[in-house]
LUMGUTOR-11122 format. One record per residue: x, y, z of N, C-alpha, C in turn. Coordinates in pm, whole numbers, padded with zeros to 5 digits, always signed. Layout:
<nodes>
XYZXYZXYZ
...
</nodes>
This chain:
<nodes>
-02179-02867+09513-02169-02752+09602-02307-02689+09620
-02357-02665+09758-02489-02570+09739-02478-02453+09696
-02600-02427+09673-02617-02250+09613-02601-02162+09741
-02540-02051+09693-02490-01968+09807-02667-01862+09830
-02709-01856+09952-02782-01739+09958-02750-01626+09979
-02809-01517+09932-02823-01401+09900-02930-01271+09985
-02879-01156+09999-02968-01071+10087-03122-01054+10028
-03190-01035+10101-03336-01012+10067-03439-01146+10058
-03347-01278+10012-03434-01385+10032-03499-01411+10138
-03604-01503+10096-03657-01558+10263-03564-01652+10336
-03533-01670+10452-03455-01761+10519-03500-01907+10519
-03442-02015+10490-03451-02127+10460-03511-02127+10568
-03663-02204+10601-03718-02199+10767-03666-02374+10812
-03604-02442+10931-03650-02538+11015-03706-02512+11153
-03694-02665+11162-03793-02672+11295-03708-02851+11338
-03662-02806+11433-03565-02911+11474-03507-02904+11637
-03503-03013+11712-03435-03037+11807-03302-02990+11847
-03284-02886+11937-03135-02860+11986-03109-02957+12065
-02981-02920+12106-02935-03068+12190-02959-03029+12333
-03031-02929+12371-03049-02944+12477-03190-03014+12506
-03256-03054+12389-03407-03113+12365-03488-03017+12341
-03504-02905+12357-03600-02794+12265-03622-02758+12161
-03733-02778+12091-03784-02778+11988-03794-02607+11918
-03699-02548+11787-03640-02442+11733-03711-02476+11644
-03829-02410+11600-03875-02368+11529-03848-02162+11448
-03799-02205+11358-03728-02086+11296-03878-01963+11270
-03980-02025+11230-04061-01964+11253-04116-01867+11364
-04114-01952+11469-04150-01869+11598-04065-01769+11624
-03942-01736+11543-03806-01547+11559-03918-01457+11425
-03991-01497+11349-04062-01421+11281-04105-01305+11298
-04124-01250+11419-04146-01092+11483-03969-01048+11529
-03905-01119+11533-03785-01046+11549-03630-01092+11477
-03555-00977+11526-03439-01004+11415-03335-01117+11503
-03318-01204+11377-03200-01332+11442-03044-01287+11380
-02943-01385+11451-02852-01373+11413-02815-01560+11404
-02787-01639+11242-02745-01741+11272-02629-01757+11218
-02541-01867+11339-02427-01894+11318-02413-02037+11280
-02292-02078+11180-02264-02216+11148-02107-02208+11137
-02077-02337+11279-01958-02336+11293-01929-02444+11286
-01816-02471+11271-01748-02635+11247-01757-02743+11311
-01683-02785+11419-01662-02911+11505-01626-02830+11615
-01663-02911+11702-01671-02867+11860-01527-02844+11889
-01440-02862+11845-01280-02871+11865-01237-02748+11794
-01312-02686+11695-01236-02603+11641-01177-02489+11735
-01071-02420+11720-01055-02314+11836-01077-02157+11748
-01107-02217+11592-01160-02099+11539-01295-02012+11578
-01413-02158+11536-01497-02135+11562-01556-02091+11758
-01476-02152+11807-01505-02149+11975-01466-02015+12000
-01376-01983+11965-01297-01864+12021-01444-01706+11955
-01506-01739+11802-01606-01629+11748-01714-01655+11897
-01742-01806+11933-01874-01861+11950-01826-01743+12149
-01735-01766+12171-01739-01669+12331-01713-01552+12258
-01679-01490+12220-01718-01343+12146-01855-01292+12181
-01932-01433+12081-02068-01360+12099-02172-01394+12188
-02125-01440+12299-02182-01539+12443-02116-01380+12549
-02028-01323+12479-02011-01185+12631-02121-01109+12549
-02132-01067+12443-02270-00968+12377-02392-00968+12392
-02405-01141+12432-02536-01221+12394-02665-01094+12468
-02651-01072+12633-02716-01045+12693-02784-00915+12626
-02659-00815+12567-02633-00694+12495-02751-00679+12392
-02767-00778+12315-02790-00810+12149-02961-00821+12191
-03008-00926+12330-03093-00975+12372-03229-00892+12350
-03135-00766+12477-03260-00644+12552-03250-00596+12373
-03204-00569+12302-03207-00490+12176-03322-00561+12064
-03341-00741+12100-03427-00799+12048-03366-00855+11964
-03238-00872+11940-03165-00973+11854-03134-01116+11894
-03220-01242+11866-03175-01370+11880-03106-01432+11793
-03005-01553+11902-02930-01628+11840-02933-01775+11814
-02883-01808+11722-02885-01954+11687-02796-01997+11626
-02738-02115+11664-02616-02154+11680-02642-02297+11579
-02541-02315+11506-02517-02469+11454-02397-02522+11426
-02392-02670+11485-02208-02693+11470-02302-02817+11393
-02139-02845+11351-02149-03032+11253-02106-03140+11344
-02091-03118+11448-02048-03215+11533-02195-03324+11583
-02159-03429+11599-02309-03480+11642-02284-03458+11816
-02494-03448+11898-02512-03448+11946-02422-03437+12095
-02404-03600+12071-02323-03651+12206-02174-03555+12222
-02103-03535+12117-01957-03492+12086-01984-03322+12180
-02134-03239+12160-02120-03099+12183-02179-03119+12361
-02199-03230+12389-02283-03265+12542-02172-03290+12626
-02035-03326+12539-01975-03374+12629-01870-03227+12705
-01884-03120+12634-01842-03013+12634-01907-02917+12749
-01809-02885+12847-01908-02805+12942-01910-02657+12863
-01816-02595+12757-01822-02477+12735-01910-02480+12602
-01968-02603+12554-02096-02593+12468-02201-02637+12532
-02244-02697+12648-02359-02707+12697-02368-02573+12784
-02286-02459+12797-02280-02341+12892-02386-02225+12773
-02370-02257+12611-02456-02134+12519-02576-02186+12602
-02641-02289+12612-02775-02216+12640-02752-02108+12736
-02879-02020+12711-03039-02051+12649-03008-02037+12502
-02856-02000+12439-02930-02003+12332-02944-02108+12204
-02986-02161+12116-03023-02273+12035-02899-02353+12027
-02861-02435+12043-02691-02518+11994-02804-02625+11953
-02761-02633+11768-02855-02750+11665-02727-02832+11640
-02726-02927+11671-02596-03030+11598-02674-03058+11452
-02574-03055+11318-02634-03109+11226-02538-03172+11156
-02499-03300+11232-02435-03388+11153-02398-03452+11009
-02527-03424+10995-02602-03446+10824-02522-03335+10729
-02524-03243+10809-02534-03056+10773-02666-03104+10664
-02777-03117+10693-02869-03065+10641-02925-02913+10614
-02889-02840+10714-02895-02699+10694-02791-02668+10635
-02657-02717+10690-02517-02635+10633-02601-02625+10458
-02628-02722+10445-02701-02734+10251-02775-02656+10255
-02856-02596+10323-02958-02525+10266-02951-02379+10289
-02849-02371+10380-02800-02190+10355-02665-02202+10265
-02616-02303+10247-02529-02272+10133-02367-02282+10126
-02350-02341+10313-02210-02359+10309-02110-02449+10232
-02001-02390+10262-01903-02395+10119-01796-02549+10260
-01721-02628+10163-01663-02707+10219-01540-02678+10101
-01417-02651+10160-01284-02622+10092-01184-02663+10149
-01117-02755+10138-00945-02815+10222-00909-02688+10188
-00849-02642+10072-00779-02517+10029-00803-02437+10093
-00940-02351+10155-00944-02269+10216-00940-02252+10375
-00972-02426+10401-00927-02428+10544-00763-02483+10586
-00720-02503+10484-00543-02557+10489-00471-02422+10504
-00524-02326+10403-00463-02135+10418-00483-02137+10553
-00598-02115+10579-00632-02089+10762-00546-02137+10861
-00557-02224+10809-00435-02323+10944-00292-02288+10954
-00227-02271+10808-00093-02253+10784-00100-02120+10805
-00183-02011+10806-00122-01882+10839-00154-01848+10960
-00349-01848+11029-00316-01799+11126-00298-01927+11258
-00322-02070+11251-00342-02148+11329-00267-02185+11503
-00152-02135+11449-00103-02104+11584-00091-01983+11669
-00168-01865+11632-00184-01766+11703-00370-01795+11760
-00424-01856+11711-00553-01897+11724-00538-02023+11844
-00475-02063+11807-00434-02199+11945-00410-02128+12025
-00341-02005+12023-00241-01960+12151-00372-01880+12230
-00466-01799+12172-00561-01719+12177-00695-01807+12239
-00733-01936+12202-00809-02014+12271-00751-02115+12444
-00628-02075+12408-00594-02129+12578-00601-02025+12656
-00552-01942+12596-00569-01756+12729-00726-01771+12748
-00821-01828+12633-00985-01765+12639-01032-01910+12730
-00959-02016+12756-01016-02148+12802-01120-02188+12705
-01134-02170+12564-01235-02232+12489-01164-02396+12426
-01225-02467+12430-01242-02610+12367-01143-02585+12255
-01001-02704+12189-00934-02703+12103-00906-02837+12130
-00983-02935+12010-00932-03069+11984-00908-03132+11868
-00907-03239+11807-00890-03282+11666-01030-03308+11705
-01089-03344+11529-01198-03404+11507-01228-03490+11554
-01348-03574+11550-01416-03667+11554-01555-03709+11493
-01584-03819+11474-01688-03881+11428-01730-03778+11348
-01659-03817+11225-01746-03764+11096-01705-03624+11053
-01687-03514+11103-01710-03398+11158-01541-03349+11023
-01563-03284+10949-01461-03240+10844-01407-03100+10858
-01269-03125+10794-01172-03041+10828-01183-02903+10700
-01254-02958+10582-01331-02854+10497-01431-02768+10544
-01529-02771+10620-01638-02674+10656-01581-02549+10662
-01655-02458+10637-01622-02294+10616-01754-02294+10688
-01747-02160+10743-01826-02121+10833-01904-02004+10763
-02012-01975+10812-02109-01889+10752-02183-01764+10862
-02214-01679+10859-02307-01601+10915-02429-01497+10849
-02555-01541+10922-02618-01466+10858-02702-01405+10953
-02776-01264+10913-02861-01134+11024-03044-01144+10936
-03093-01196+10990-03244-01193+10994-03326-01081+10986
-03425-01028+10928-03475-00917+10976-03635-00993+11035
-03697-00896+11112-03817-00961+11112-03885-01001+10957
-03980-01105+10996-04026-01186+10832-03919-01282+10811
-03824-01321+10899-03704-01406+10821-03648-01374+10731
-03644-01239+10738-03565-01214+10545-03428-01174+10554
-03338-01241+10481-03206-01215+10481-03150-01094+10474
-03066-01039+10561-03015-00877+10537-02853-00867+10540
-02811-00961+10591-02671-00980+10547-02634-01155+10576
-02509-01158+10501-02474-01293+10460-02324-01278+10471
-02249-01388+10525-02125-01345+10577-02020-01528+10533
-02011-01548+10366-01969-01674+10431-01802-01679+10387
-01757-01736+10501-01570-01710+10554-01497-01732+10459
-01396-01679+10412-01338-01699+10314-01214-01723+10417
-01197-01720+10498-01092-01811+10606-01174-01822+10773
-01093-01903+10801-01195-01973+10954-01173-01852+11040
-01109-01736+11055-01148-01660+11131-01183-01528+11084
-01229-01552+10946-01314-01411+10856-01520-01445+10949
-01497-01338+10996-01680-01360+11045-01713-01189+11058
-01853-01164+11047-01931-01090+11064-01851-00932+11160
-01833-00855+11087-01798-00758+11248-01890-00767+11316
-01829-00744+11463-01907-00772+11547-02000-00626+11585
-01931-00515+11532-02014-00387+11495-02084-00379+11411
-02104-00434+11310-02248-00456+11246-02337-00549+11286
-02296-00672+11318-02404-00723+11415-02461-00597+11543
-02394-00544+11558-02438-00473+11684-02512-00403+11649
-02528-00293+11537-02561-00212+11457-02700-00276+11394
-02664-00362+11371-02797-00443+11319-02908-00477+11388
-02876-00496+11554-02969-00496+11649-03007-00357+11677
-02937-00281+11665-02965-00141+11727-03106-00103+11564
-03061-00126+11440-03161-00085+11375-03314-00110+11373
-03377-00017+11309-03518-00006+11266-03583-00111+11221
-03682-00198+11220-03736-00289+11144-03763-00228+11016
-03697-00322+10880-03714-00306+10786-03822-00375+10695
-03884-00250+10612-04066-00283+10584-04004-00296+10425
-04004-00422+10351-03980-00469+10224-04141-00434+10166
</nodes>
């Protein structure tokens, strides 16, 4: 299991290819505050249903100076074939098949905790992603039904200021403290 991170650390930095071919260097948000997300498989209607949540804010979060960055486990081709995942740009969509990152911020992989999810809220979440028209499919290639999802809020310097990881697939971040979090002060460690 990876080590879970914690507030105040430095943010694990990459520098990697989104799938739209632009080169995300985590470094270059260093003057400002990020918000990153790690969501499951392109099918999930958990994760899709948070991911348009924060695609109506995006613009909101923007002028305030809060960027986003996005990571699913799905490979490449699987999130291209999706018109409502090639629609986030501009902002970062990283496929990491590998989950090379999922490892290095610390996500948790649990049947148990994604089997609860399913059996309690899964069919009000199905019902809730067809009213929203977001993406709901089974897996594919590779892409596991364990991933737990994570969120974390950047301050400038990359330094961790909150850490959010799901203890069910539709436990995420309020979306009023993200908001709140853009609206704040740069914090001088």
């Amino acid at each position: 299991m990876s080590t879970r991170l914690t507030q105040a650390l430095n943010a694990p930095v990459f520098k990697t290819k989104d799938i739209f071919d632009r080169m995300i260097d985590l470094d270059a948000y260093k003057d400002k505050k990020v918000f990153i997300g790690f969501f499951r498989h392109a099918g999930c209607p958990f994760c899709n249903i948070r991911v348009h949540a924060l695609l109506k804010i995006h613009s909101e979060l923007k002028a305030k100076g809060l960027e986003m960055i996005f990571f699913f486990e799905s490979p490449e081709k699987v999130l291209l074939r999706s018109i409502f995942h090639k629609e986030i740009s501009p902002i970062p969509l990283i496929s990491d098949p590998e989950k090379i990152w999922y490892d290095a911020y610390g996500l948790e992989s649990s049947g148990y905790k994604s089997a609860i999810s399913h059996l309690t809220t899964f069919v009000q979440t199905a019902f809730k992603a067809q009213v929203l028209d977001v993406p709901m499919h089974p897996m594919a290639d590779g892409e596991s039904i364990k991933t737990m999802p994570a969120e974390f809020l950047l301050s400038e310097g990359l330094i961790i200021r909150e850490v959010h990881y799901s203890e069910r697939l539709n436990d995420r971040l309020d979306i009023e403290k993200v908001k709140a979090f853009a609206d704040s002060k740069p914090v001088m460690d």
